[in-house]
Every structure is written in C-alpha cells, then in structure tokens.
N, C-alpha and C positions, 0 to 999 in steps of 0.2 A: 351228713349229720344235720342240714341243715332243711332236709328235705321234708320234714312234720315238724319242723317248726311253726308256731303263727304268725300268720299273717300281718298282724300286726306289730310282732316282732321286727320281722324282716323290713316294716316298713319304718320304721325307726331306727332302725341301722342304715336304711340306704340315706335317709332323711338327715343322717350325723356324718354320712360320708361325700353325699352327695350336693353340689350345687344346686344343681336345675335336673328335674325328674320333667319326665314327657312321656305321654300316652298316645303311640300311632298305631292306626286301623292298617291292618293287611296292605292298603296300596301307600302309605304311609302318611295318610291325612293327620296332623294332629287333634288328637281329643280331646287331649287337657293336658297341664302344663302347673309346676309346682317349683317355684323357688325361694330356695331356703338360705341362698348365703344375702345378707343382704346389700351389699357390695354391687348386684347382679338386679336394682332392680329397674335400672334400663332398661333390663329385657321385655320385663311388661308393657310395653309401650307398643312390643310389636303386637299383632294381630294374630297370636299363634291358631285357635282354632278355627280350623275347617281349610286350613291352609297346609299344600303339603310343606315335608320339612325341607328339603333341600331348597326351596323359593325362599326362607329365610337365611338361605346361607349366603357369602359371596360369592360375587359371579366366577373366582377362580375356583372355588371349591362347590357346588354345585352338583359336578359329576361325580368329585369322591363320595359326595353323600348320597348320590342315587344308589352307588355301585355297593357302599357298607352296607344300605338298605337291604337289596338284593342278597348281601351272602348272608345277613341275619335269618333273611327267611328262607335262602334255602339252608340251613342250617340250623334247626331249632335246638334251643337249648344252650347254644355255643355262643359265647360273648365276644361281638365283633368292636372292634377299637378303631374309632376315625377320629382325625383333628380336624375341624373346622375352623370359618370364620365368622360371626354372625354382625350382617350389618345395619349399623343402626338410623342411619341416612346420612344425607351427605354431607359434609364437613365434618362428620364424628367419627371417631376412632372404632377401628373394628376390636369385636368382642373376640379374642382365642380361647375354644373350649375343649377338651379331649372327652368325648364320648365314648360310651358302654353301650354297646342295641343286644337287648338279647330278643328271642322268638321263640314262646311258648312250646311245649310239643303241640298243643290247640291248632298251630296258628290262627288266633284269633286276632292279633295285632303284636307292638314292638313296645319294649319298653326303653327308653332311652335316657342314663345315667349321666350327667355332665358334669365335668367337674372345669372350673375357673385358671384358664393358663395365665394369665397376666405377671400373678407373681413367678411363676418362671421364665416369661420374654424377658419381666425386669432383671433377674439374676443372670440371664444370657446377653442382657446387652451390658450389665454393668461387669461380667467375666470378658467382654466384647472391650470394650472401653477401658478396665484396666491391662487386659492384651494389646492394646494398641497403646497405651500407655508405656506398660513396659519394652517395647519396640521401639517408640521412639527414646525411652531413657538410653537403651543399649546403645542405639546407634549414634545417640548424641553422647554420650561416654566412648565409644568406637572411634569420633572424629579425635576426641578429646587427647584420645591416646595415640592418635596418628599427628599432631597437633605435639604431641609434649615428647615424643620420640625422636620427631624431627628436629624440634629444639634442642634435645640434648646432643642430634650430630652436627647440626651447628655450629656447636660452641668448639671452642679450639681449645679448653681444659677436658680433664678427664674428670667426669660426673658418676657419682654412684651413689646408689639409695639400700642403706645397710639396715638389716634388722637389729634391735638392741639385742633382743633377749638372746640368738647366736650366734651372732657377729656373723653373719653370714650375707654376701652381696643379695640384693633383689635385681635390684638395676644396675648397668651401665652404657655407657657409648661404646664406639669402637676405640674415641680415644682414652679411655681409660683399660681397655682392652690390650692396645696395643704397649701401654705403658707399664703396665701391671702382670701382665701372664705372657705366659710364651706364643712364640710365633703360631697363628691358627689355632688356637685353645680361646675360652674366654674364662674372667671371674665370676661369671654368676653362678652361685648356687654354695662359691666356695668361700670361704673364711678371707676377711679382707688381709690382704700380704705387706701387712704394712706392723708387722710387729716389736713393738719397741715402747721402749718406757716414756719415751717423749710424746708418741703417738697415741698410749692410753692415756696421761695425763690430759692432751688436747680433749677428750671424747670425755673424757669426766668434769673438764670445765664448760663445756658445750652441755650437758646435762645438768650443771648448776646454773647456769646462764643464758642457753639458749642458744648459745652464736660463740665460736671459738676461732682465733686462727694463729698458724705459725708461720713464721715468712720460710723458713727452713728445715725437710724433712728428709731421711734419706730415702729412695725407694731402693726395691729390692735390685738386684744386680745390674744397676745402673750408677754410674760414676757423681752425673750429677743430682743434684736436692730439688727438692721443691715447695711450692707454697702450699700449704693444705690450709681451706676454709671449711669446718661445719658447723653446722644446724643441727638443732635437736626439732623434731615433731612429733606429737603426742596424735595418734587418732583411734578412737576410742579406749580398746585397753590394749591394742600394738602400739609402739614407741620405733624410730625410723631416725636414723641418721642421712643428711645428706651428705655427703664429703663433694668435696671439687677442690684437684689440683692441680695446680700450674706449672709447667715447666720453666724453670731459672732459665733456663737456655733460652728460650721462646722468647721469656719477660725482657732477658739482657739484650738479645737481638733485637728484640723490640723496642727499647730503650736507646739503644746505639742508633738504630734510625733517626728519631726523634731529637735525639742530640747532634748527627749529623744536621740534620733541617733547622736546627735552631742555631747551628753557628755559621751556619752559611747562609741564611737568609737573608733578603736584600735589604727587609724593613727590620725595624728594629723592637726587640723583645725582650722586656721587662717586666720581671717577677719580684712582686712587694707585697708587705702584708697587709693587715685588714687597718693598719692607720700609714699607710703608704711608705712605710721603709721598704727601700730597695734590698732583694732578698738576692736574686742573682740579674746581667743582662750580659744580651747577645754582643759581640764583636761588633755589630754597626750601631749598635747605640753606643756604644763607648769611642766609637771614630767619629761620629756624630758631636761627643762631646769634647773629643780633643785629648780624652784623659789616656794616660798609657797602658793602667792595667784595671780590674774589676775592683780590689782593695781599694781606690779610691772612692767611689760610689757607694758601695755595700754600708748599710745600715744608715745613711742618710735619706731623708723625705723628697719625692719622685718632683714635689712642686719647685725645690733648687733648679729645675734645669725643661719644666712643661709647664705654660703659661705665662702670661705677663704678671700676673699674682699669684697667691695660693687662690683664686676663688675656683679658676679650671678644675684642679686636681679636688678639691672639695666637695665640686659637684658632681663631676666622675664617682666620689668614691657613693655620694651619699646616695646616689641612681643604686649603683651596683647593691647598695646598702639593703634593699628594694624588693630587691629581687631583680630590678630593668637591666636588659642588654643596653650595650655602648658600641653603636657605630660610627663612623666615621664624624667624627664629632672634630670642631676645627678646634684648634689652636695652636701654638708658637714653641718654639724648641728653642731655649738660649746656651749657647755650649758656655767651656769653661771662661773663652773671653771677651764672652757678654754678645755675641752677635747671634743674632736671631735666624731662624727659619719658618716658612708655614709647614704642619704637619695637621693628619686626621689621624684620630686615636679611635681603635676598637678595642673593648676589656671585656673580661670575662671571671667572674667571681667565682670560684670552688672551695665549699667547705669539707673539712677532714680530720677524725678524729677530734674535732671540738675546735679545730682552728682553719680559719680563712685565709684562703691566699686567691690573688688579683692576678691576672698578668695584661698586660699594656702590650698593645700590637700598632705600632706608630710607622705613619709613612711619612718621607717627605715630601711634601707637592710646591714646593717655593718655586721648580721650574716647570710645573704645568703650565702649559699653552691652553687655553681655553679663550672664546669672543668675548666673555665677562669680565673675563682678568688678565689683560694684556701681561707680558712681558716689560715694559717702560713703564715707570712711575708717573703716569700722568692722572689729573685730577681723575678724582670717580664723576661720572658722566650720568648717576641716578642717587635716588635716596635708597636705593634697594642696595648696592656698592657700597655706601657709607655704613649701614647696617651691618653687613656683611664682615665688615671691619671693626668690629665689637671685641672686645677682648688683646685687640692686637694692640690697638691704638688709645691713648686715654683719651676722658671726654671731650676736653679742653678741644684738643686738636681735632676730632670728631667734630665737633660744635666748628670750629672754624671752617671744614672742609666742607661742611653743611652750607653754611653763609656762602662760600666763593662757588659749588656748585650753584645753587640759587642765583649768584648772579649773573656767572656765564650762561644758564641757560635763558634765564632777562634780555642778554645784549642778543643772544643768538636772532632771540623772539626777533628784536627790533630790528636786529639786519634782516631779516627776513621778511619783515614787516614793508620796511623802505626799500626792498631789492639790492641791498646792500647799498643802500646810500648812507656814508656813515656820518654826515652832517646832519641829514638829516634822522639820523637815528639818534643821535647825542642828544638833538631835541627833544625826540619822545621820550630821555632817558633822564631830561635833565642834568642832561652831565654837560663840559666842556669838550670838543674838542680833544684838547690835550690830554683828559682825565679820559675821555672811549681812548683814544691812540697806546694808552698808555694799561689802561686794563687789559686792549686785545692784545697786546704783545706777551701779559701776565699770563693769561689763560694759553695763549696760543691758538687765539682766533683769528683764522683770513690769513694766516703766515703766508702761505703758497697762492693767495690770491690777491691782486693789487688793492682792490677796493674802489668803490666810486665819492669821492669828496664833494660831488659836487653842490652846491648847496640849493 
C-alpha cells in the first residue's frame, strides 16, 4: 500500500518515528546522517561522514554491525534489526540504539533507521532494582518469620493468633497444640475451642480496650483452668486477636518453687510497699529479729529494725524511687532487743497494676573475716576505717575515734622516728613520760615489745 506512496510522505513518517536516520554506500560508508530526537544530539559530535558504520560503534559490538550490514545487502528489501552501542569517548556513557537497515532492490546503498534505547535500560534497571528490592523485602520478612515462630516455641504458654471476623486460629505453637486439640492433630485453621460465655465476654472487652485478661478459664477436656491474656490488633481492614494461655498448674508449680526458695533461704527477705510497710518476710529475718511469728512485723515501717535512723531506709526507698538498683549497700540490723548487726541490703522495685512493691534482700556480714575489718574491736588504723563506719556510729563518737586514730599514728611516727626510744620520743611529742607510758598502753602500742627508755 505503501509502495506509490511519496517520497516525501514516507520521509516524514520515518522522521516522526524515527531517532537518527543514516545513509550508507554499498560497503557501508556513511553519506549523511539526520537526527531528529533532540535528546540524541551528542551524536553530532562524532564525525559520521566518510566513516564506516560499525568504526562508530563499540568495540563489543562492532562485529554485530558488520554482519547486520552484510544480511541487509544480501537481502534487499528486508529490514535487518541490530542493537548496538555508540561510543562517545571516554569517560562518557555509551549511547543504546536498535536499528532498522534496509537495502534497496538497487543496491545502491543502506538506509539505516534508529531508534533511542535509553529509556528502556532505564525501565530494565529500575524493573532490575525494584526485583532486587523485593528479594531483599521477602527474605527479610522470611528471617522475620523464622525469628517470631521460634519465639512463639519458646515460650512455655500456649500462643495463638485468631482471626475476628471467623473466629478461626491462624497461628499457633506446639504448646497451644498440645493443650488445645488432640493428640497429633493441630488448631489451625479451626475455630478456637474455647467456647464459653466467660471466654466471649473476655474477646469483647479486649475489643473495647485492647488488652483483656482472666486469671481463670476452663479448657476443653482438661480438669485444670487457666489464665487467658488478649490483645486486640487492627491491621488494615483485618482485625486479629492474640490469645496466650497459661497453665495454673505450671503457674502453681512455679509458684511453690519460689516460695520453697524464699523460706529457706539463708539471707533474709522482705517484702514492703512503696512507703516501706512490711508486706510479708522470710523465716530468717524474723529469727534475725527475735520475733515469733510474721503478725508481729506486718504492716509496720522496715526502718523499726534496718539502720541506725530512719535516714538508711529513706534513702533506699528514694534510689529505688528513681528508677536505681540497690546493691549491697551497708547498714545495721537492730532486732527486737536493741542489739545490733552489720548487714548489706540489695532491693528491687516492681510496679503492678498501679501499685509498687520493694522487696529487701539483706545479709548478715557482722562475722565476716576480712584484712580491713578484723574480728576484735580495736581502733580503726585509717581515716578510710572511720568513714566506712558512717551510719553505724554517731558523729560524736566518729569525731573521737578520728582524734585518737590521729594520735596513735603521731606516737607510732615518733617511735619510729627515735627507733623506739620512748624518752626520747615523749620529747618530740611534747608529752611526759608518764602521759607516752600511759597513752601506749591506751592504744595498745609496743604491748609485746619492751621498748628502750633510754634517754
């Protein structure tokens, strides 16, 4: 049809379809060279006439364009299809073109049609890029659910993730498997077996709330109850219950341990609230204080019986107040008739349901052995000693013990000084005589050695 057409028709069609038009002689020299996208006009830069074509192409594709050359002209009339690459020197990005050659029935030369690839590399690398995109979402969603499967066998409740709109399981563990459905069977897929008025109730206040729990539920042909905790979550227009429940049995065993451990422990464990009433305490704090049964202690302030004032327990409570952990923090234990001990207190704050409770983890150390802290009441032998005894002691007597350390380590100096010549150390001390004789005996200096008088 298009065969008496004019010429100059046809040439304004290729001119609206085409990039870059080019005119090669028989051995494929170019003649002349027309581009019409303007996108494309790098290309003038190169040197097209008198140059064959394929010397403008890249040196990988080179040979495809000899060889498209060759089937154009042996094949007249027939439009041969090459990709190339044209390049534009170095450090610049190669041009992709997909050419048309057709060959006369004349053969008098080639005419060669181009059209502009670029915009389809960009669409192959950006289908490129969001492919390796979604690769990486998958398989970072893939860990995610290798990651949150393994958590739900984990846990030692039974976990399951219910659909609202059927009541039907999505998720579960094995242990909600095992607690739920028959031996080798699972719930997924099936209606949660949990039905019962108490149990919808639970699922309707989790849907006006968000967060529901009952301490006691029955399950299905099992003797004992259990705790059931859910969640409501919304994600987009599905809605998802979490359920997780607990076996009483598990909780009570669980329980019973923990209450064995605290009546039998060595150190002493006391539970008070957030302004330090005694809430319950362990067996050795109550032999510790002498008293017979727990009623005597319960609901009186921890500072009666930890510290030399109330300023210990004050500052205990007001750390924990804080947020700070309490370790082995020193202070004095005075039971019921007034005799003291050293002890180190560790506490630990836990809030619940809107209330705070403490509990006191207290040791006794009054007969630790340690180099620092002898066994015998003798003077402290530093000012780090005297410090150390903060809290225990009041100032007065601090302040005193302060002075007679200071002067026994005075007299030490001077014995040391004279080689132990204690006349003449009484000299450098300014003392008598009588008043050195009579302070070494106070301190308990030189007891075990004669000394030299001599003067």
């Amino acid at each position: 049809m298009l065969g008496h057409s004019d010429s100059a028709i046809l040439a304004s069609m290729l001119e609206s379809i085409a990039d870059v038009q080019l005119q090669l002689d028989a051995s494929g020299v170019c003649v002349d060279i027309q581009v019409t996208n303007p996108e494309l006009t790098d290309l003038m830069r190169l040197n097209w006439r008198g140059l064959e074509w394929h010397v403008l192409c890249g040196d990988d594709h080179r040979e495809r364009a000899v060889q498209a050359l060759k089937r154009a002209m042996n094949n007249p009339g027939e439009a041969v299809r090459v990709d190339i690459h044209h390049r534009l020197g170095e450090g610049e990005q190669d041009i992709p073109m997909s050419y048309r050659l057709v060959c006369p029935p004349s053969k008098e030369g080639i005419v060669a049609v181009g059209r502009d690839l670029r915009v389809v590399t960009d669409l192959r690398q950006q289908l490129l890029n969001a492919q390796h995109a979604m690769e990486q979402d998958y398989w970072a969603l893939r860990q995610m659910e290798n990651r949150y499967r393994r958590l739900l066998e984990l846990t030692s409740d039974a976990v399951l993730v219910v659909d609202e709109a059927t009541g039907r399981v999505l998720e579960a563990n094995s242990q909600a498997n095992s607690l739920l459905a028959a031996e080798g069977q699972s719930v997924i897929g099936k209606p949660v077996p949990l039905n019962s008025t108490e149990f919808d109730q639970l699922l309707q206040k989790a849907r006006e709330s968000g967060s529901a729990q009952i301490s006691h539920i029955t399950l299905p042909n099992r003797a004992e109850s259990s705790e059931a905790l859910v969640n409501f979550l919304r994600q987009g227009a599905e809605s998802r219950f979490l359920i997780r429940l607990s076996s009483s049995e598990a909780a009570n065993a669980s329980d019973t341990g923990l209450m064995d451990l605290y009546h039998t422990s060595p150190d002493g464990i006391v539970q008070v609230d957030s302004e330090a009433r005694i809430l319950s305490a362990n067996p050795t704090f109550l032999d510790w204080l002498e008293v017979n049964s727990e009623e005597q202690v319960l609901g009186r302030t921890l500072d009666n019986w930890i510290g030399r004032t109330t300023v210990d327990v004050a500052v205990l409570l007001s750390n924990l107040r804080q947020g700070k952990s309490i370790k082995l923090y020193a202070s004095i234990l005075k039971n019921s008739v007034g005799v003291t001990s050293d002890v180190e207190i560790s506490a630990a704050a836990v809030t619940r349901n809107g209330g705070t409770k403490i509990i006191f983890f207290i040791r006794d150390i009054s007969r630790r052995l340690t180099s620092d802290h002898p066994l015998t009441e003798r003077l402290p032998r530093s000012i780090e000693q005297i410090t150390e005894r903060v809290g225990r002691l009041p100032l007065k007597e601090l302040v005193r013990e302060s002075t007679d350390v200071i002067e026994a380590l005075c007299i030490e100096a001077a014995l040391k000084l004279t080689r132990d010549n204690r006349a003449s150390a009484a000299e450098i001390l300014g003392l008598s005589r009588q008043s050195l004789y009579t302070k070494l005996r106070r301190y308990g200096i030189g007891e075990t050695e004669s000394g030299n008088d001599a003067a």
